[in-house]
Structure formats: C-alpha cells, structure tokens
MILUM-332840 format. One record per atom (N, C-alpha, C): chain; x, y, z; atom name; residue number from 0. Coordinates in steps of 0.05 Angstrom, whole numbers. Each point is the difference from the previous one (the first is absolute). Example, Ala and Ser with C-alpha at 12.3 -4.5 7.8 and 13.67 -1.06 7.14 Angstrom:
2
<site ch="A" u="264" v="-114" w="156" at="N" i="0"/>
<site ch="A" u="-18" v="24" w="0" at="CA" i="0"/>
<site ch="A" u="18" v="24" w="0" at="C" i="0"/>
<site ch="A" u="-7" v="21" w="-14" at="N" i="1"/>
<site ch="A" u="16" v="24" w="1" at="CA" i="1"/>
<site ch="A" u="-15" v="22" w="14" at="C" i="1"/>
! end
This chain:
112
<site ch="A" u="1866" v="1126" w="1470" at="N" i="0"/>
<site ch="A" u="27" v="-10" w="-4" at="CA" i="0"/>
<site ch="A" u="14" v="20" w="-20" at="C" i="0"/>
<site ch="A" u="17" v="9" w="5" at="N" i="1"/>
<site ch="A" u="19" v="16" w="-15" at="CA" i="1"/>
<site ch="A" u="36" v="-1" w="12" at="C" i="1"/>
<site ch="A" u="7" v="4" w="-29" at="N" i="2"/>
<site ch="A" u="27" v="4" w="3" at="CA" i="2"/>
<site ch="A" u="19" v="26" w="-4" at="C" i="2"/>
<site ch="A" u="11" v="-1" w="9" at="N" i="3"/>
<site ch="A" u="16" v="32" w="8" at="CA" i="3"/>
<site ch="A" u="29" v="-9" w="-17" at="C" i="3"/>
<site ch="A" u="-8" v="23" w="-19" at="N" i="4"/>
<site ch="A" u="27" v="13" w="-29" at="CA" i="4"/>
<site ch="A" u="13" v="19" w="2" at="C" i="4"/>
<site ch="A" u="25" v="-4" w="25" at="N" i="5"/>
<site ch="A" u="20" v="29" w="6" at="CA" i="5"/>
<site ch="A" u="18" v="-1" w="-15" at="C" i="5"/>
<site ch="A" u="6" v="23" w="-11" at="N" i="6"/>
<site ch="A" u="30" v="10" w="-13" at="CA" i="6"/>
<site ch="A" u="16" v="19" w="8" at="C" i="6"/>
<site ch="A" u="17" v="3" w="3" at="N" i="7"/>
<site ch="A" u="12" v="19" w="10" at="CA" i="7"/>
<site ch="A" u="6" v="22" w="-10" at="C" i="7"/>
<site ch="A" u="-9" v="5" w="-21" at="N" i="8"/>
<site ch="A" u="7" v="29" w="-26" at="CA" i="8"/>
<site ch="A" u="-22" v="-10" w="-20" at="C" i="8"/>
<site ch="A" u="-9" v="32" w="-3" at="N" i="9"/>
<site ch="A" u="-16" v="-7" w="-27" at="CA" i="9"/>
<site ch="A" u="14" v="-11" w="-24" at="C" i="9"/>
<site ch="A" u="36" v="8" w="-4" at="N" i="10"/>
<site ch="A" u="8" v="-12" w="-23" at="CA" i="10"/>
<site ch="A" u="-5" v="-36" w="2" at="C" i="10"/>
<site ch="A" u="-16" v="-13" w="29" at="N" i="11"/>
<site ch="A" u="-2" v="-30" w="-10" at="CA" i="11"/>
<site ch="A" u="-24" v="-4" w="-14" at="C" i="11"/>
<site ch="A" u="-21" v="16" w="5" at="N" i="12"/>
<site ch="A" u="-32" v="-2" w="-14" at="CA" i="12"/>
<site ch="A" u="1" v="-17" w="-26" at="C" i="12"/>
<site ch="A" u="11" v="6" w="-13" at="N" i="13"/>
<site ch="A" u="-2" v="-14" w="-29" at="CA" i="13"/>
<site ch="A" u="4" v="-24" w="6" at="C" i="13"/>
<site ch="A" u="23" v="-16" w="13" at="N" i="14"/>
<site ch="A" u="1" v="-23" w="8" at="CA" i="14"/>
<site ch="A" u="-15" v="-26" w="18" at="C" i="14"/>
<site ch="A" u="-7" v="27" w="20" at="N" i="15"/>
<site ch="A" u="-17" v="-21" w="14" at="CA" i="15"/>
<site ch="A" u="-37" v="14" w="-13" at="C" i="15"/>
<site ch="A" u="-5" v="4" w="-16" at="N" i="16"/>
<site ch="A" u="-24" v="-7" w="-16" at="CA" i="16"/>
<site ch="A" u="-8" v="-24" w="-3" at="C" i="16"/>
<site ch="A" u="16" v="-14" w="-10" at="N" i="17"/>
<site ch="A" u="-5" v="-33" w="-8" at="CA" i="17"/>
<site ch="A" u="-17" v="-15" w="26" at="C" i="17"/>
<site ch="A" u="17" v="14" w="23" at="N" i="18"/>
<site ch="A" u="-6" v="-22" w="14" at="CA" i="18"/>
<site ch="A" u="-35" v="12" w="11" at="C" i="18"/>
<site ch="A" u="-4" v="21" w="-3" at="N" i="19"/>
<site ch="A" u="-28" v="8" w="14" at="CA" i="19"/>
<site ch="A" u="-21" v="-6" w="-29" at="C" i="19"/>
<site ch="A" u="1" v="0" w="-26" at="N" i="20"/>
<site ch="A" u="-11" v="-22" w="-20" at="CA" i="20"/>
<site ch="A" u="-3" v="-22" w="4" at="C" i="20"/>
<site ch="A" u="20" v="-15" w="7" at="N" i="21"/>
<site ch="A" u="0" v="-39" w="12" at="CA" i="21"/>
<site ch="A" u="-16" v="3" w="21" at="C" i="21"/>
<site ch="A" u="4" v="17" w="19" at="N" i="22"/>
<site ch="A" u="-22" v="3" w="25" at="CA" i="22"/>
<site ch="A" u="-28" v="-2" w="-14" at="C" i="22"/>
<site ch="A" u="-14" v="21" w="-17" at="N" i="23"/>
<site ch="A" u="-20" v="10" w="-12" at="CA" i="23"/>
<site ch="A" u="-17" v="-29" w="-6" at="C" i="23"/>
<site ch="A" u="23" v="-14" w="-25" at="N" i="24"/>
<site ch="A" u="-15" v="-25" w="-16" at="CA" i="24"/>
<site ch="A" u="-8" v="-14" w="20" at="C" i="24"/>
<site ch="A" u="12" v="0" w="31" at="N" i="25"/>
<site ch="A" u="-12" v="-27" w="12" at="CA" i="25"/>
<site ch="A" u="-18" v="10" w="22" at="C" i="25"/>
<site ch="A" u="-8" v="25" w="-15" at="N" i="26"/>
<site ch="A" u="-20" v="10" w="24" at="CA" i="26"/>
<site ch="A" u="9" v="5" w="23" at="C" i="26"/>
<site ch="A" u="26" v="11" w="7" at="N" i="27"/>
<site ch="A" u="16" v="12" w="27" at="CA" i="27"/>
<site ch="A" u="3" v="31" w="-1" at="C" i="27"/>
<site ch="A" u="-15" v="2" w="24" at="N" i="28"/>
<site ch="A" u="9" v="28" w="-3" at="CA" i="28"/>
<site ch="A" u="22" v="10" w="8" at="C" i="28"/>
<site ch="A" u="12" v="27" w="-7" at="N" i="29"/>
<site ch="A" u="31" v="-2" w="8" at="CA" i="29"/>
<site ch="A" u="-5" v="36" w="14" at="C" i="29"/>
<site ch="A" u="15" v="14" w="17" at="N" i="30"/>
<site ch="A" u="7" v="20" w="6" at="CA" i="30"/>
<site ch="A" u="27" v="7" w="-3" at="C" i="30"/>
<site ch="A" u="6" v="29" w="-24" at="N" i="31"/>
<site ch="A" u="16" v="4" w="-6" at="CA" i="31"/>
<site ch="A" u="7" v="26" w="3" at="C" i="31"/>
<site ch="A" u="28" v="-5" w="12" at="N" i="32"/>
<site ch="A" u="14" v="18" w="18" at="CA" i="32"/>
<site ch="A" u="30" v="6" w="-11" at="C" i="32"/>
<site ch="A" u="6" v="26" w="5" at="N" i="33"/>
<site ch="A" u="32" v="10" w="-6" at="CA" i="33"/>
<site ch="A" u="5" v="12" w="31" at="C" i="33"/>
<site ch="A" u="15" v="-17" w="16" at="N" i="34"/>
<site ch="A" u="12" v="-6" w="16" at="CA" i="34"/>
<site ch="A" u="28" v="-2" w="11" at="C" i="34"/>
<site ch="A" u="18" v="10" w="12" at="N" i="35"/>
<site ch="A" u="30" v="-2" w="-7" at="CA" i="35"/>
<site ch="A" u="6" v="-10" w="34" at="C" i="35"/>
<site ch="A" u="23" v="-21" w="2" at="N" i="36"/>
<site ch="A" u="-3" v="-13" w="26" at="CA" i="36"/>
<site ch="A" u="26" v="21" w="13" at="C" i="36"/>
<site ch="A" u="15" v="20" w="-19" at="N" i="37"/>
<site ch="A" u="10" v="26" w="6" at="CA" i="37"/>
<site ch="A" u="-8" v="24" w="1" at="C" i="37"/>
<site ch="A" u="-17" v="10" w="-16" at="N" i="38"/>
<site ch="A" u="-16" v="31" w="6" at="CA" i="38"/>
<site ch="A" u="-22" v="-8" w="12" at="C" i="38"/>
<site ch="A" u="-23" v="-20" w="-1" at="N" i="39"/>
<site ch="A" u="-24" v="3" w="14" at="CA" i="39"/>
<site ch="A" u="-1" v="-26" w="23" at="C" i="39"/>
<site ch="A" u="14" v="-12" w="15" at="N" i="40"/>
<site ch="A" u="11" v="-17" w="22" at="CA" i="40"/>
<site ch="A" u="-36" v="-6" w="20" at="C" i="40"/>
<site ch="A" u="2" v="26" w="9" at="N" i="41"/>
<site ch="A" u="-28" v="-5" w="17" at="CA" i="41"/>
<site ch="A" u="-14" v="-6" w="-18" at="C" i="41"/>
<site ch="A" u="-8" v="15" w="-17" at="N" i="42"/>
<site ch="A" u="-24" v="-12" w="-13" at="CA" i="42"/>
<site ch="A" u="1" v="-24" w="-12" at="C" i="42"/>
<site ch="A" u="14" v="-15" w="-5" at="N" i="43"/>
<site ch="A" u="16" v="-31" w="-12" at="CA" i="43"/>
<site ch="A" u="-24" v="-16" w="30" at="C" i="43"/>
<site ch="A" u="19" v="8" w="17" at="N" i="44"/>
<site ch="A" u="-3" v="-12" w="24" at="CA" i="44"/>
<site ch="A" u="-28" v="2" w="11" at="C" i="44"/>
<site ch="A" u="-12" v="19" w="-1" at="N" i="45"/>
<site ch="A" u="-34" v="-1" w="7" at="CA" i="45"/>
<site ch="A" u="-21" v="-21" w="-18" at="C" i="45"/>
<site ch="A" u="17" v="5" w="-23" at="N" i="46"/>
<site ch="A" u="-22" v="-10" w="-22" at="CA" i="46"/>
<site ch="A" u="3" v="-35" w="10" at="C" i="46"/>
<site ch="A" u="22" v="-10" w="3" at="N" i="47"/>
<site ch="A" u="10" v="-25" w="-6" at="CA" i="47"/>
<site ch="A" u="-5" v="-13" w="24" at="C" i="47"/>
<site ch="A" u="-1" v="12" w="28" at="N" i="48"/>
<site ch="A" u="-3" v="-5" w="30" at="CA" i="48"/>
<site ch="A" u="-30" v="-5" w="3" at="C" i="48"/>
<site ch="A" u="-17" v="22" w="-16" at="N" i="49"/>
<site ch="A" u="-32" v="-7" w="-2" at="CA" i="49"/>
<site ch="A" u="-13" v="-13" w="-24" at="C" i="49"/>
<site ch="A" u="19" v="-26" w="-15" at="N" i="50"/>
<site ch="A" u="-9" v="6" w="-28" at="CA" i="50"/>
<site ch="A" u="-20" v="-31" w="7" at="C" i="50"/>
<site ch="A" u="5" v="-14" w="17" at="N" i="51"/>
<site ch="A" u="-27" v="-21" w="5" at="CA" i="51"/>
<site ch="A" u="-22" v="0" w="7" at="C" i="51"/>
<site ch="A" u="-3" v="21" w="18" at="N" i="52"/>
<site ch="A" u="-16" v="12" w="14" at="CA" i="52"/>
<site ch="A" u="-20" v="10" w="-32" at="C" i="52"/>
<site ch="A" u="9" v="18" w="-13" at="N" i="53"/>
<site ch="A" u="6" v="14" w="-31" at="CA" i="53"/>
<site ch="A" u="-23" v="-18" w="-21" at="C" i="53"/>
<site ch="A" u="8" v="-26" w="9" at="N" i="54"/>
<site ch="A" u="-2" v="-23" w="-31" at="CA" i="54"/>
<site ch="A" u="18" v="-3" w="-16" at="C" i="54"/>
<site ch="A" u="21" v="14" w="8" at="N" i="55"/>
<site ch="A" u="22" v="-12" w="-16" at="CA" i="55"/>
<site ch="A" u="14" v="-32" w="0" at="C" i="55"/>
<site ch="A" u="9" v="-5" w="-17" at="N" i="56"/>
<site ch="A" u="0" v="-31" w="8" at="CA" i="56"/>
<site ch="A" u="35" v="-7" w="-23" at="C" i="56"/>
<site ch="A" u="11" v="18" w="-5" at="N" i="57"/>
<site ch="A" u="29" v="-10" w="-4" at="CA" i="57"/>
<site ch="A" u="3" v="32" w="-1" at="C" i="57"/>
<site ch="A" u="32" v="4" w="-23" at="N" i="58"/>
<site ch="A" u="12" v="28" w="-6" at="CA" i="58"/>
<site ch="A" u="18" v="-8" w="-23" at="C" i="58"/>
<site ch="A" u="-1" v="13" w="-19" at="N" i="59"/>
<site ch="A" u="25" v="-4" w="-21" at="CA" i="59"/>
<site ch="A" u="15" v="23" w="5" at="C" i="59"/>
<site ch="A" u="23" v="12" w="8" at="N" i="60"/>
<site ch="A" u="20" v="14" w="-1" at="CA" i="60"/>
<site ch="A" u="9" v="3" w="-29" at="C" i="60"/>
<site ch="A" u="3" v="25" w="-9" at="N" i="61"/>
<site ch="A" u="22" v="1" w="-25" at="CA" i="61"/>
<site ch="A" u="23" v="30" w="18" at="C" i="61"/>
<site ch="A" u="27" v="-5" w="-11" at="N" i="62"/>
<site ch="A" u="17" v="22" w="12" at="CA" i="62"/>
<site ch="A" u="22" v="-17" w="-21" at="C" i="62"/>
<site ch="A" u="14" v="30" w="5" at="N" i="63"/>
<site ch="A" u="32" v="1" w="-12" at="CA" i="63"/>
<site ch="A" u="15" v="16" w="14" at="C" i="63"/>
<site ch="A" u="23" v="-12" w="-10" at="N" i="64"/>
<site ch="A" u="24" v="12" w="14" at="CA" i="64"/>
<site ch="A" u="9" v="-15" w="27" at="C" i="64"/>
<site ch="A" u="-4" v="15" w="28" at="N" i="65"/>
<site ch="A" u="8" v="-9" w="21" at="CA" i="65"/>
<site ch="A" u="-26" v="-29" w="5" at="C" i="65"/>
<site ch="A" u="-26" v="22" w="-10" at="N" i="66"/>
<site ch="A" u="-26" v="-39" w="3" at="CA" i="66"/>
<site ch="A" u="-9" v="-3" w="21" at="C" i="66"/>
<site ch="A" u="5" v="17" w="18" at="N" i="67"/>
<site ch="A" u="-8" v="-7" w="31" at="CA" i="67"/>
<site ch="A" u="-32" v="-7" w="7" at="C" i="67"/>
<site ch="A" u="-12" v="3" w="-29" at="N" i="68"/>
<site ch="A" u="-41" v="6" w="13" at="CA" i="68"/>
<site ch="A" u="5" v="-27" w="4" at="C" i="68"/>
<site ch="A" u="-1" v="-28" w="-10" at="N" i="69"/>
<site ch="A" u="-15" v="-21" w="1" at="CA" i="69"/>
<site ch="A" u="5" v="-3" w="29" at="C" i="69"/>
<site ch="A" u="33" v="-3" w="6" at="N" i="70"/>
<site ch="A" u="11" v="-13" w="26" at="CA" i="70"/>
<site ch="A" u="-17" v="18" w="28" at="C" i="70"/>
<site ch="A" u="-10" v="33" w="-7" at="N" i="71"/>
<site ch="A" u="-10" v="22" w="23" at="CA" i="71"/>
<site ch="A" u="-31" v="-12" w="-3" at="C" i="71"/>
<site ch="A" u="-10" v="-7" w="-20" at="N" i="72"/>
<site ch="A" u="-28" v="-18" w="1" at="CA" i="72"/>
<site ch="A" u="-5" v="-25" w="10" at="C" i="72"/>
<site ch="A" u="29" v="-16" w="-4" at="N" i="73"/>
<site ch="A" u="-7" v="-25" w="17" at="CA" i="73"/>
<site ch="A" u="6" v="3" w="29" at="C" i="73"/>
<site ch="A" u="16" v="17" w="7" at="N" i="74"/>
<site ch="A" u="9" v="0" w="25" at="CA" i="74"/>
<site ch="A" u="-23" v="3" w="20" at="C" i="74"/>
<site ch="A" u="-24" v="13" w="-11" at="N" i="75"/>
<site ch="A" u="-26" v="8" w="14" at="CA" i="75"/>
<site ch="A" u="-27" v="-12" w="-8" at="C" i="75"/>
<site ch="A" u="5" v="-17" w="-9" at="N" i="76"/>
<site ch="A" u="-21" v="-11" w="-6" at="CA" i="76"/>
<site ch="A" u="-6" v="-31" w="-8" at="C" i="76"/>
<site ch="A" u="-12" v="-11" w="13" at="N" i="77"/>
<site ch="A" u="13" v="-36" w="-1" at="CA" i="77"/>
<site ch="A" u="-18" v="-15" w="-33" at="C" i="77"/>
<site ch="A" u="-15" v="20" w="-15" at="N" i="78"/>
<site ch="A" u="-19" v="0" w="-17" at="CA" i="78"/>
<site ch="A" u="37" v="-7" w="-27" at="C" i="78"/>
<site ch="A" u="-3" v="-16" w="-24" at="N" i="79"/>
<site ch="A" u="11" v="2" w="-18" at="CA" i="79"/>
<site ch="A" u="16" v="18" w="-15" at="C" i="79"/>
<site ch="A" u="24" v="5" w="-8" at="N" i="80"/>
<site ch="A" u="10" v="15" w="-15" at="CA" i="80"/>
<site ch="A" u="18" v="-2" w="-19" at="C" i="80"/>
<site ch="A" u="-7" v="3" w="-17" at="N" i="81"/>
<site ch="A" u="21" v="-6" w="-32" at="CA" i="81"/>
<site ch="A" u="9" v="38" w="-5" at="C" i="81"/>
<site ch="A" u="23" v="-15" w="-3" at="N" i="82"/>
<site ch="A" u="13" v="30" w="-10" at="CA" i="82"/>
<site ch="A" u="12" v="-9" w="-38" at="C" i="82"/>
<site ch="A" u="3" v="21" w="-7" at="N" i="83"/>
<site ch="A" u="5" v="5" w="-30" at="CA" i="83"/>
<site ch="A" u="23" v="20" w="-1" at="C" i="83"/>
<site ch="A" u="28" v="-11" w="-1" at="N" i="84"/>
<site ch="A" u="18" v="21" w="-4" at="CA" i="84"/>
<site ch="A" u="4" v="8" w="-28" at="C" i="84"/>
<site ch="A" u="8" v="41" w="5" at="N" i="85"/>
<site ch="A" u="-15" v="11" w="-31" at="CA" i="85"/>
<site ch="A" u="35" v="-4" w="-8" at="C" i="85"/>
<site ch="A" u="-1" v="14" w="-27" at="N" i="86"/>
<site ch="A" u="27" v="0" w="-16" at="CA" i="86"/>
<site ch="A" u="-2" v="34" w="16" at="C" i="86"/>
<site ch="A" u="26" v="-3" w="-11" at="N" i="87"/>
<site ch="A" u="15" v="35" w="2" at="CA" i="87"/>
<site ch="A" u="22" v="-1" w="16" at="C" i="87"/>
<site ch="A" u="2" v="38" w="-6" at="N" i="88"/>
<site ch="A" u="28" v="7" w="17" at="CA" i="88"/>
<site ch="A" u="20" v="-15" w="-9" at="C" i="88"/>
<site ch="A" u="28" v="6" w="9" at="N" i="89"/>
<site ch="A" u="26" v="-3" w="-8" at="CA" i="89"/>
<site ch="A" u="-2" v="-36" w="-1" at="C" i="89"/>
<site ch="A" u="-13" v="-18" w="18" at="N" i="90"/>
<site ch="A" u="2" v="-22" w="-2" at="CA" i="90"/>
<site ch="A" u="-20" v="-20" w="-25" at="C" i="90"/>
<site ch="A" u="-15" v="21" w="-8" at="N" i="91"/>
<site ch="A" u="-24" v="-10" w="-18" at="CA" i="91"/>
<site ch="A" u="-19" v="-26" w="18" at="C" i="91"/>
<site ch="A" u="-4" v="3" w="25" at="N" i="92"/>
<site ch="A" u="-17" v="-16" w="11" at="CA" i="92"/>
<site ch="A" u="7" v="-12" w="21" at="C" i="92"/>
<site ch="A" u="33" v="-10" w="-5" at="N" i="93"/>
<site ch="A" u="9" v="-24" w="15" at="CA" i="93"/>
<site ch="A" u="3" v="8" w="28" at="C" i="93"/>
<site ch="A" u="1" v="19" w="8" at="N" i="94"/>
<site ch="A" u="6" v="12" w="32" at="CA" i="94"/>
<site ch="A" u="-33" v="-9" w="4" at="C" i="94"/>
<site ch="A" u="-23" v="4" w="-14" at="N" i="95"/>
<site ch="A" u="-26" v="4" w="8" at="CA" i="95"/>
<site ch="A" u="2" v="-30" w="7" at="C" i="95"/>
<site ch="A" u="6" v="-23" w="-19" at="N" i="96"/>
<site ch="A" u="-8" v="-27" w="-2" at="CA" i="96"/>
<site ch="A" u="11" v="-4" w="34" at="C" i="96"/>
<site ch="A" u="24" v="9" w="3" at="N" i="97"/>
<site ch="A" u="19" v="-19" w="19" at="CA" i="97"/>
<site ch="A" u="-17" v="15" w="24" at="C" i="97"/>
<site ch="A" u="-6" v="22" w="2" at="N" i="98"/>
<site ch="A" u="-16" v="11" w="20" at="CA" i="98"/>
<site ch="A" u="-25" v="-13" w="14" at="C" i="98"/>
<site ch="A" u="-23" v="-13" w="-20" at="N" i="99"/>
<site ch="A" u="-22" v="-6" w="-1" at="CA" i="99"/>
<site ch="A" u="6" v="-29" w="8" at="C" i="99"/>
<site ch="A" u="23" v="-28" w="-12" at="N" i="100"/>
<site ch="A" u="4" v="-21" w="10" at="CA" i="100"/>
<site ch="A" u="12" v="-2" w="21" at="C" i="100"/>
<site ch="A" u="13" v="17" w="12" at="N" i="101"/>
<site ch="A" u="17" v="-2" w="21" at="CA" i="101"/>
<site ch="A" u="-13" v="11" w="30" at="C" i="101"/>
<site ch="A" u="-16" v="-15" w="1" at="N" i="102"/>
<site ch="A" u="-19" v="11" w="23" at="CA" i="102"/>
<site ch="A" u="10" v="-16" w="25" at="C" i="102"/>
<site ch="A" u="-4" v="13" w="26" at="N" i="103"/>
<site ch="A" u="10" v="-24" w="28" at="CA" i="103"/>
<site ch="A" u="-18" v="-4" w="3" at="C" i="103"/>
<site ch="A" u="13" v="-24" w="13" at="N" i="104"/>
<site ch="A" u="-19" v="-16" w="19" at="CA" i="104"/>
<site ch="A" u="-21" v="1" w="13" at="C" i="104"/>
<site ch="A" u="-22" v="-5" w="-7" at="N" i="105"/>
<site ch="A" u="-34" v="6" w="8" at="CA" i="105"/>
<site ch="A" u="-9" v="22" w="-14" at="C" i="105"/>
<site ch="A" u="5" v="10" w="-21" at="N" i="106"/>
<site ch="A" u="-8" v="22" w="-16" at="CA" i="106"/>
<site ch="A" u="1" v="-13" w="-37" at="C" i="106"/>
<site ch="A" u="-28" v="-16" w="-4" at="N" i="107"/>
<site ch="A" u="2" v="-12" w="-14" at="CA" i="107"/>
<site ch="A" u="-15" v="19" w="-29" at="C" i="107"/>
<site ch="A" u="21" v="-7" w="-27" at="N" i="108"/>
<site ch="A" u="-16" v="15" w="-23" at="CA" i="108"/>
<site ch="A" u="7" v="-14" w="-20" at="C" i="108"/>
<site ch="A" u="-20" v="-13" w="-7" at="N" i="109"/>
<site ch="A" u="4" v="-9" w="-36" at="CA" i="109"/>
<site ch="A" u="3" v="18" w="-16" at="C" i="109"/>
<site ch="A" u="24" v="1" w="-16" at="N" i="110"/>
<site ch="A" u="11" v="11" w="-29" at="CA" i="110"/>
<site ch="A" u="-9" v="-5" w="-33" at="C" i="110"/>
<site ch="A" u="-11" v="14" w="-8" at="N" i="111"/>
<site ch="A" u="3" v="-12" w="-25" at="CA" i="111"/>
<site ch="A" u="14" v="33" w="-20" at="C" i="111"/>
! end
C-alpha cells in the first residue's frame, strides 16, 4: 500500500513534506514525485493509469497557479485524490484554490 506525492515544481517540495511525514507516522508508504500535469502530461498519465495495478491506493496532488495535476490525476484514475492548492504568483494561491475546487462532473478531488 502506498501513496503517490505529486507536485508540480520543485518550488512545492517544502510544502508537501508534511504530508509524506503524516504518511511515515502511520506506517504509509508514499512515492514522491515532481510531476507537472503541463510539462510532463504522459508521464502524469502512465503513472496514474497503472497506479493500482502499482499498489497505489490514493494520490495527494500539490500545484499552483493554473493546478491542473489533481483534476489530470483524477481524470485517470478511479483510486482517491486530494489536491493541495500552493500560494503564489500574482494571485498568491487563489487561481490555484479555485482551480483544484472547481472540478466537473465525475472528476472527483478533495481540497484541503
């Protein structure tokens, strides 16, 4: 059982740390990945298309800005996904937030 920790830029690393620690304490293993659902698309999509098969068994998304990983992770994969929109850029986050909640119909991602 493991869980898959994509970011889309190394500038999110520092942030999503926490969450592959909380993985650690409860004895989860996590695979952690810098991933962009704009420069690296296929590879998003291979990982996430074979990730049950894998042992993967959810995905936390972190992105900023436009935010597109969580919604390009759930779209392919019927396995869990929480996305984490980062701060930055001219909006300081809020484009990321509205990005990550605003998902259609059958493309489901919890936010925090």
């Amino acid at each position: 059982m493991k869980v898959g920790i994509l970011m889309g830029s190394t500038s999110d690393e520092s942030k999503m740390q926490k969450a592959k620690e909380t993985l650690e304490e409860f004895g989860i293993e996590s695979d952690w990945r810098v991933l962009s659902a704009h420069r690296n698309p296929e590879q998003v999509v291979e990982l996430v298309s074979t990730a049950r098969e894998n042992g993967y068994v959810a995905f936390i998304c972190g992105a900023g800005m436009a935010a597109h990983l969580a919604g390009v992770v759930a779209a392919h994969t019927t396995l869990p996904v929480v996305g984490v929109p980062m701060s930055g850029g001219a909006l300081n986050g809020q484009d990321a937030l509205y990005a990550t909640v605003q998902m259609p119909k059958g493309v489901p991602v919890a936010t925090v």
